[in-house]
N, C-alpha and C positions, 0 to 999 in steps of 0.2 A: 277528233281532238288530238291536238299531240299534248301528249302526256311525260311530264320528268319525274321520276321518282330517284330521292338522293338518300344514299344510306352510308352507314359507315361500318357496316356490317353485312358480307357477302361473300360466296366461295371463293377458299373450298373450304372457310368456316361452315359447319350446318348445324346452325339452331331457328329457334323461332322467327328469326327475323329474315335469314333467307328464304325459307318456305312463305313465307307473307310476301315477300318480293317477287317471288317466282309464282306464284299461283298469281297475283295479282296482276301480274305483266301477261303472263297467260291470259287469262281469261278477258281482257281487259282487252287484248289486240282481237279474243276471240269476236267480241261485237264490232270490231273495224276502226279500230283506235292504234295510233301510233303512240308507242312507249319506249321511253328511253330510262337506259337505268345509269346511274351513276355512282362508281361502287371503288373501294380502293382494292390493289393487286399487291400481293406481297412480292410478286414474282416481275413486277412492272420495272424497270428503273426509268421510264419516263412516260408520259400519256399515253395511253394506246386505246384509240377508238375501232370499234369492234361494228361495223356498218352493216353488216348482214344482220347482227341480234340487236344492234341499236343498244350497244354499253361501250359507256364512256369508263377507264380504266386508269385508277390515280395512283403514282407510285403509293406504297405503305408500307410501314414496319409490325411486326406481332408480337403479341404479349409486352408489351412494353408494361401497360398497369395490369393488366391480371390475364389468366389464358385465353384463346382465342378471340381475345382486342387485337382489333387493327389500328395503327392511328397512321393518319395520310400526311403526305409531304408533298405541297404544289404552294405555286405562288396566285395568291387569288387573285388577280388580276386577268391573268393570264387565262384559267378555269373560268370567270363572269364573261368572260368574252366566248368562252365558246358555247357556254349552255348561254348567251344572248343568241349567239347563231346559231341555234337547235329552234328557236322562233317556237317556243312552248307556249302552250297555251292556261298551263295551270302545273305547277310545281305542289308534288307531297313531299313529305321528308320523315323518314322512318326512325331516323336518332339525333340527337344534339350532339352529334361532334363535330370535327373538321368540316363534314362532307356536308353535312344538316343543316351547317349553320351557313354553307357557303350557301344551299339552295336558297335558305331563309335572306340571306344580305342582296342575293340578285332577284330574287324573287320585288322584294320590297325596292331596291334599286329602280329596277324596269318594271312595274307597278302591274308584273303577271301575280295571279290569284293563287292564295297559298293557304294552304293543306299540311296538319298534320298528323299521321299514322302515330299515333302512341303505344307502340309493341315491348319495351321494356318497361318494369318498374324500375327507373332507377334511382329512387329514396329507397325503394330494401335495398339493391344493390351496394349503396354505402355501406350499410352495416355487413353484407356478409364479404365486401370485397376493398376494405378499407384503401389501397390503392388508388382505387378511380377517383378519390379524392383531389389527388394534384391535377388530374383530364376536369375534372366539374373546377375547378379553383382557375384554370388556364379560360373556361370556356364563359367565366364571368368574367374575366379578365376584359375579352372583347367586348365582352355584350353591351356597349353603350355605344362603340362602333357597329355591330355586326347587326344590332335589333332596333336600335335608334331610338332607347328607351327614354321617358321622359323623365324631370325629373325626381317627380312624387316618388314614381318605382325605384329608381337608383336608389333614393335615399332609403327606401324601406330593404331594397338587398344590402346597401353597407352597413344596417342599421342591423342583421342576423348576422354580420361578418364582425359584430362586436363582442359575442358571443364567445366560452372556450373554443377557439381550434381543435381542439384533439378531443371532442365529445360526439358521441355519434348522434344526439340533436342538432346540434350546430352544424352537423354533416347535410342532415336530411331536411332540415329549415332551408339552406341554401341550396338544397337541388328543387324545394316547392318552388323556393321564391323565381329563380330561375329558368324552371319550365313554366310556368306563370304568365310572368314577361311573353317569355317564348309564344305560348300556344295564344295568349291575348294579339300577336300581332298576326293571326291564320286569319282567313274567312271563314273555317270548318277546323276540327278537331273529329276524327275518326277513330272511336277508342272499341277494344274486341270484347269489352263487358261492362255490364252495371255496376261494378267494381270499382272499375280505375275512372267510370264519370264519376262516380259519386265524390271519387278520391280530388279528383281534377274540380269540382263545383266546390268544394270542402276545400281549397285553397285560396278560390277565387276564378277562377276562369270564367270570363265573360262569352267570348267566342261560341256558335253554336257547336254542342258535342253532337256526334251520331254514333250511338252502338252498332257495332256491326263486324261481328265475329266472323274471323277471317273463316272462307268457305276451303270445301277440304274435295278431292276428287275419290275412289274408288280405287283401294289396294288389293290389285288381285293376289286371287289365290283361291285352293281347290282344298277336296279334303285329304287330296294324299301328300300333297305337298304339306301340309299340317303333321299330318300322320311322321312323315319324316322328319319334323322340324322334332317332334317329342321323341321320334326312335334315337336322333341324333345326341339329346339331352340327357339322354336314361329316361325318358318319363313315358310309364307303365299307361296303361289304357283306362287304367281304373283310378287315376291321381287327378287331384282336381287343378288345375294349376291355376295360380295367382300372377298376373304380367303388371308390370310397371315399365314403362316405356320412356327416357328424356334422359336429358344431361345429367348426371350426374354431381350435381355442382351442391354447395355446401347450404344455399338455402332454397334447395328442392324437399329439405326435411324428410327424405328420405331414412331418414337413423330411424323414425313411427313404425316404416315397415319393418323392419327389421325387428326392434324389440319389441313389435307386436306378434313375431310370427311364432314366439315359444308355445303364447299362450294359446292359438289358433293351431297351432298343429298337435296341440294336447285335447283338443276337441273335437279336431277333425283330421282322423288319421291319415287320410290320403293325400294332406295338403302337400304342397311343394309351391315353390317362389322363386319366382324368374325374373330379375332385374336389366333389362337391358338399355347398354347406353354407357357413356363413358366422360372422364375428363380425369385423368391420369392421376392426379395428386387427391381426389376427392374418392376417388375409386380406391385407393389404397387403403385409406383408413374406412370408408365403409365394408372394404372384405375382412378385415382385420377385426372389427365389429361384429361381424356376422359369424366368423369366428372362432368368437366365445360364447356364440349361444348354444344353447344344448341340442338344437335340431340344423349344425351347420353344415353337414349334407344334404338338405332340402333345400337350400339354397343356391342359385345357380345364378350366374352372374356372365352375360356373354359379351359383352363393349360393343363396342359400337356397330349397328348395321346402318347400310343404306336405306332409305326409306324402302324404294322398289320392292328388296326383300322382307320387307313387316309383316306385310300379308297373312302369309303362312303363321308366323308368330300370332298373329292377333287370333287370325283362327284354329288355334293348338289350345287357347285360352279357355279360361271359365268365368274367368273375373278380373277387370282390372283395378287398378288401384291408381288414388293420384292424390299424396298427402301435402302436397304443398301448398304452401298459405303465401307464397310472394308472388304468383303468376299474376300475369297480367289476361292472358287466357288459356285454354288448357284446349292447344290441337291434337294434341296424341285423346286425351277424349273423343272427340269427332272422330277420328280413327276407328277408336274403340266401341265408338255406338255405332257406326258404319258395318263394324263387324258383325255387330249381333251380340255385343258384350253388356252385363250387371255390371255398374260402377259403383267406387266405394271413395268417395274425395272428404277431405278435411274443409274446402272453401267452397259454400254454393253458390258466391256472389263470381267466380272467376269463367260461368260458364252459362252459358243457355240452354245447352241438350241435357242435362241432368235433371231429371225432375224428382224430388225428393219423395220416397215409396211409389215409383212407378217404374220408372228404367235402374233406378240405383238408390242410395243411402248415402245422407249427410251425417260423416261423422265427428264427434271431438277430437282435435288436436289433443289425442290422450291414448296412451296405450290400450287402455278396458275398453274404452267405448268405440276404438276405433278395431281391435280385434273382433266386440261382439257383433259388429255392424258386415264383416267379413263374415264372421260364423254363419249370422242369420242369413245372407245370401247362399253361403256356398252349402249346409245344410238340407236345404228345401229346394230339390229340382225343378218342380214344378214353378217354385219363385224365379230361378233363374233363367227356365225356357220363355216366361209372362217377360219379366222385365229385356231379356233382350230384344224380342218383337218388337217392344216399347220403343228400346233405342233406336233399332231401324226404322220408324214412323218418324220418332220426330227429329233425325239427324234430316230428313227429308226435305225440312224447312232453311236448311243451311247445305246447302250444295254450293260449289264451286262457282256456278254460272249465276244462281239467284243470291247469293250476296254481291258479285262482283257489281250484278244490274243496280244493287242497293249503293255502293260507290259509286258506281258513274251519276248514281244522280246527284249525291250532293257535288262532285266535280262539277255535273253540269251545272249544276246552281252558282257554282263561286264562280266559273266565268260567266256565267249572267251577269252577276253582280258588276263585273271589271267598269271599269271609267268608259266613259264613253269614247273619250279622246284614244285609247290605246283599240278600242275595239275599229275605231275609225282608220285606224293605222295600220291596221292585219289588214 
């Protein structure tokens, strides 16, 4: 098959969504499938097709609504004509912006089978990135051109747009109602947890969903390469350390670990906390934070690595942590249970590898209960040697190559589906 995946998020941004795009196009050419990616370049000032990696290349601007947003400048006319000449056989789209919605308008234009990847929540995103409000207000704008909504739906979207403006309901009503629309006109919906279906069914979504947690490959790394990562850090051989891996963005709720860790290092003296990961204005006041708590030498904060280098980090570890309650899936888990790591998450609906008292602990979005759930792991060695085994058994069921075979299927199924007329025409 030739495959188009269109995103509006892609390096040298690197969060969730390029790693979805890039493992995906991997794995995806690995069974003998041509993929193309469609992605905006801040560095582009006009189209540039990339024929060797098969990436199409749209100029774009950054941080225009919040940090590392791209938002694309092309004339769509111009972009449907070329992804018509790429003679796709089935279009996904990994966001509703510019790039999303052009896949979404030629997809439905030339009546190729369309796929959507739901990798951001963005109804929490309103609330912690008020911003993105005027990109989601722009993107309704279109949408009676760009989705060829009928017009029950119109009138139920102008009908939340009657709502306060300035209220974050009114925010997050209008990004349901609008992904809504959106994922009703796919053949498939591809979401990374039972989470964000339940969230997507709990709106309306007709379209079939399919969970299917994006697969993750194998970070090397050895034990001295570890050994070094802790000499490097000050971290003694006898400290238990606590790793938290991701962006550092304002609703990763990361402030939990932090004021949890006074009371977890009053109970376990050897703890120490390694935060890594970055996003410049959010890092500021989580160091500042940290701070003021009474154990803010324990705290160690390194910004941003490359994935490549994780490895080492993950296995320097003893326990990861992952308190946030907006993910839509949680890959630095996969990671984590890859390594051989006890997890300690606040959301068990955001993830498939966690199994609650077996590999790791579901805890409250609450200080108490979310330190004690730390304690009890990192306390009891024996606990922790049992649950990392665990994690490496059943990240086993999510590898890289055996989710990807899990998308190709439904892909292969929505071109089943296509009209007969267009299949008569390939």
């Amino acid at each position: 098959m030739r495959i188009g995946i269109l995103t509006d998020t892609y390096h040298p941004v690197v969060n969730g969504i390029t790693f979805v795009v890039d493992e995906t196009k991997r794995e995806l050419e690995a069974l003998g499938h041509e993929v193309y990616v469609v992605c905006p370049c801040v560095e582009c000032r006009k189209t540039d097709f990339d024929e060797d990696n098969r990436i199409l290349h749209l100029p774009a601007k950054k941080d225009i609504f919040f940090e590392d947003q791209m938002t694309s400048f092309f004339f769509p006319p111009v972009q449907m004509r070329r992804l018509r000449d790429l003679e796709l056989d089935v279009i996904m789209f990994t966001t509703p912006g510019q790039i999303g919605l052009l896949g979404v308008y030629t997809a439905l234009k030339h009546d190729i089978p369309l796929v959507a990847m739901y990798c951001t929540d963005l109804y929490e995103y309103v609330r912690h990135y008020p911003r993105v409000v005027p990109a989601v207000l722009a993107q309704v704008v279109a949408s009676p051109i760009t989705l060829g909504a009928r017009t029950p739906e119109l009138r139920k979207l102008i009908t939340s747009l009657s709502s306060r403006m300035d209220s974050e309901h009114w925010s997050q009503k209008l990004v349901s109602e609008m992904l809504t629309i959106l994922h009703n006109r796919c053949q498939a919906v591809i979401t990374p947890s039972r989470k964000i279906q339940n969230q997507l069914v709990g709106w309306g979504t007709t379209s079939p969903i399919h969970v299917i947690p994006t697969g993750i490959s194998s970070l090397a790394a050895d034990e001295q390469q570890s050994r070094a990562f802790r000499n490097e850090h000050g971290i003694k051989s006898d400290e238990l350390l606590i790793l938290s891996v991701g962006r550092l963005g304002s609703e990763k709720n990361l402030e939990l670990i932090i004021d949890a860790f006074d009371e977890i290092k009053d109970r376990i003296k050897t703890a120490k906390l390694i935060i890594v990961g970055d996003n410049h204005q959010h890092r500021l006041k989580l160091e500042e934070r940290a701070s003021t708590t009474r154990n803010a030498d324990y705290i160690i904060f390194t910004g941003k690595m490359p994935r490549d280098q994780l490895g080492p980090v993950y296995g320097a570890s003893d326990l990861f942590v992952f308190p946030s309650v907006t993910d839509t899936q949680g890959l630095v888990i996969h990671e984590a249970a890859d390594a051989g790591l006890p997890i300690v998450l606040c959301d068990a609906g955001v993830t498939e590898v966690v199994c609650d008292g077996e590999n790791g602990l579901v805890a409250e979005n609450e200080i108490g209960d979310f330190a004690d759930k730390v304690v009890t792991i990192l306390q009891d060695e024996s606990m922790r040697k049992d649950m990392g085994q665990a994690s490496r058994r059943i990240i086993q069921d999510f590898t890289a190559d055996k989710q990807a075979q899990k998308m190709l299927e439904v892909l292969s199924s929505a071109v089943a589906e296509a009209p007969l007329e267009r299949l008569t025409e390939r």
